[in-house]
C-alpha positions as CSV (number, residue, x, y, z in Angstrom):
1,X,-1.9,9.9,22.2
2,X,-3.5,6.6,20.4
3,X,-1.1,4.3,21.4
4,X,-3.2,3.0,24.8
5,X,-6.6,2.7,22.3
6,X,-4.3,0.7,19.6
7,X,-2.9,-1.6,22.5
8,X,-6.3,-2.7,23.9
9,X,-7.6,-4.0,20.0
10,X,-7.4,-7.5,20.3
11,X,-5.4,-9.8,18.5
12,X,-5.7,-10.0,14.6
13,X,-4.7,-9.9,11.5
14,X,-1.8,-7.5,12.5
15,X,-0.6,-9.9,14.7
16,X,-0.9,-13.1,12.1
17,X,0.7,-11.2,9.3
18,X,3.3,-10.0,11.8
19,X,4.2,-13.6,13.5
20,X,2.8,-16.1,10.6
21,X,4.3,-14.0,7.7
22,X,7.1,-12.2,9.3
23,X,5.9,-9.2,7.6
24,X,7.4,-5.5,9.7
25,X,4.1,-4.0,10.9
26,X,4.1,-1.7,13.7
27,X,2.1,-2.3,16.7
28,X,0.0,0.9,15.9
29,X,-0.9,-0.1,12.3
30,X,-3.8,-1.4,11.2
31,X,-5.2,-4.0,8.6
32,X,-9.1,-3.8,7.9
33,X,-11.2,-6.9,7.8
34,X,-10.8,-8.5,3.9
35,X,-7.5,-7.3,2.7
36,X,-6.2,-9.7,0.5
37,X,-2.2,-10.2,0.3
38,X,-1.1,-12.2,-2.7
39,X,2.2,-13.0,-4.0
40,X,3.3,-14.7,-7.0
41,X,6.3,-16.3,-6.1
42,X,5.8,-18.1,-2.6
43,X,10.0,-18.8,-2.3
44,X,10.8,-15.5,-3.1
45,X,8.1,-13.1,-2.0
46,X,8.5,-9.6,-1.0
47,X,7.9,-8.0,2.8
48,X,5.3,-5.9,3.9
49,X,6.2,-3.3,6.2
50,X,3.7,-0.6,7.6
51,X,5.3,2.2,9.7
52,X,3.1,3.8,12.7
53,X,-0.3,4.5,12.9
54,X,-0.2,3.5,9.0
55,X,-4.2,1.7,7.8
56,X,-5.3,0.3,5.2
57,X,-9.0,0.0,4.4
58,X,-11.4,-3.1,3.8
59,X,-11.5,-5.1,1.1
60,X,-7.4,-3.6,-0.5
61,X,-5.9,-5.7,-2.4
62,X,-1.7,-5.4,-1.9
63,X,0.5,-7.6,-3.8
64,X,3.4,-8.6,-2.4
65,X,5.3,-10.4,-4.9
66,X,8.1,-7.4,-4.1
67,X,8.1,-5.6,-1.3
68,X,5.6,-2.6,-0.2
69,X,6.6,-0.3,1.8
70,X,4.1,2.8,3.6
71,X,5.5,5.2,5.7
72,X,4.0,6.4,9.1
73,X,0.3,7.8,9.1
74,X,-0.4,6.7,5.8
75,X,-4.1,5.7,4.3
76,X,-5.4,3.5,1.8
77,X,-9.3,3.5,1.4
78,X,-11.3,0.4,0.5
79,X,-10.7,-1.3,-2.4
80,X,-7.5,0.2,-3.5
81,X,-5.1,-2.0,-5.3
82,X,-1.2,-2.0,-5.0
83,X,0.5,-4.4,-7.1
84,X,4.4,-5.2,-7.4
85,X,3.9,-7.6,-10.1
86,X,3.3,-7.2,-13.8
87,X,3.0,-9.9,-16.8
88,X,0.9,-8.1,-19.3
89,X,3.8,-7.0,-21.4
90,X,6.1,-10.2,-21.4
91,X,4.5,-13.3,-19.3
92,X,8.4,-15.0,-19.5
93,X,10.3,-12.0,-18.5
94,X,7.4,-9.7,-15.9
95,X,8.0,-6.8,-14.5
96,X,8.6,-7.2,-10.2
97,X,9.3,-3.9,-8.4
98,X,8.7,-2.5,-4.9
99,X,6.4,0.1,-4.4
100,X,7.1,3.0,-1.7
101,X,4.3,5.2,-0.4
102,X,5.7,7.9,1.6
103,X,4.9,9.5,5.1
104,X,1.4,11.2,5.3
105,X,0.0,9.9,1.8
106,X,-3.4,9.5,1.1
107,X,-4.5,6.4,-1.1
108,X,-8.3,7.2,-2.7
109,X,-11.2,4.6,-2.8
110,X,-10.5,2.1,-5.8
111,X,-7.2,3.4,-7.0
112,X,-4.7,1.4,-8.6
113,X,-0.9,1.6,-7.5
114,X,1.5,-0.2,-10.5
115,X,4.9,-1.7,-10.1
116,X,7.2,0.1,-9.4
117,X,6.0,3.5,-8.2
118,X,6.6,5.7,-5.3
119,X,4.8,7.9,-3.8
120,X,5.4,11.2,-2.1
121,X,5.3,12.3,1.4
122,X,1.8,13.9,1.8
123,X,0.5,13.4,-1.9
124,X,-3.4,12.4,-2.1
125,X,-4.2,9.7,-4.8
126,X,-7.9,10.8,-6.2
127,X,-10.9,7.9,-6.0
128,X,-10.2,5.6,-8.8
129,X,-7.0,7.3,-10.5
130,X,-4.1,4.8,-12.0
131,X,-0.6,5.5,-10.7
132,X,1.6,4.5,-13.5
133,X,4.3,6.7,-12.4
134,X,6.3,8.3,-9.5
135,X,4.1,11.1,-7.8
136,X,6.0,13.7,-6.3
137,X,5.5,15.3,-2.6
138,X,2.6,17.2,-2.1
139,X,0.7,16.8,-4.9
140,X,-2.7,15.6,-5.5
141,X,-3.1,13.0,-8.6
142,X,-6.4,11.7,-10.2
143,X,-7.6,10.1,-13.2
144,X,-6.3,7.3,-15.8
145,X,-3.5,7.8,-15.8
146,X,-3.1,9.6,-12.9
147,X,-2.2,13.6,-13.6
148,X,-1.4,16.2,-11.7
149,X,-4.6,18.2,-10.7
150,X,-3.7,20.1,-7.5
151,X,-1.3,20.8,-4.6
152,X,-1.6,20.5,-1.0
């Protein structure tokens, strides 16, 4: 039903991170004006791949020093970090793993996605909560760290 309105957008940053970055983003997904993709490794960094009608807000930050993955339909609200990479314990040895967000999820405003994590099909990250684990399906998560508070 959306697919004629996504094919008449005109070319952006979809299109450069799909050709220039060889990052697998699907023709219905969509990249808001100031995302920032980083990576700390530039001869080994991770892919970025964004399933159907998957968006993720202005001004994200997503690093990409692994790989991220988000299933179809999902949302990440401004400001919302996502980082594969991790120093803070051991700066010679860091911590690089992909993160996974499922089908369906919901990322809050300002919330903070660690290494390593995967998300749930359909789970809702609360406005400013920090994922520091795995959050199951259908669940909703908030606070620092992120908890359990509901389910969908």
């Amino acid at each position: 039903m959306l697919e004629p309105i996504f094919e008449m957008l005109p070319v952006g940053r979809n299109f450069v991170e799909r050709t220039i970055h060889k990052y697998d983003i699907h023709k219905t997904a969509f990249i808001s004006r100031g995302v920032r993709i980083i990576y700390n490794n530039k001869k080994n960094k991770g892919q970025l791949t964004m399933r159907k009608y998957s968006w993720i807000g202005v001004d994200c930050v997503l690093d990409v020093t692994k790989s991220i993955t988000l299933g179809e339909y999902v949302q990440i609200a401004p400001n919302a970090m996502i980082f594969t990479h991790d120093s803070s314990r051991d700066m010679k040895k860091p911590i690089e793993k992909e993160v996974v967000i499922k089908d369906n999820a919901y990322i809050g405003a300002g919330a903070i996605v660690l290494a390593g994590v995967t998300i749930g099909k359909n789970a809702i990250i609360g406005a400013g909560a920090v994922v520091t684990k795995d959050v199951d399906a259908n669940v909703v998560v908030g606070g620092v760290p992120a908890k359990v508070i509901g389910r969908r």
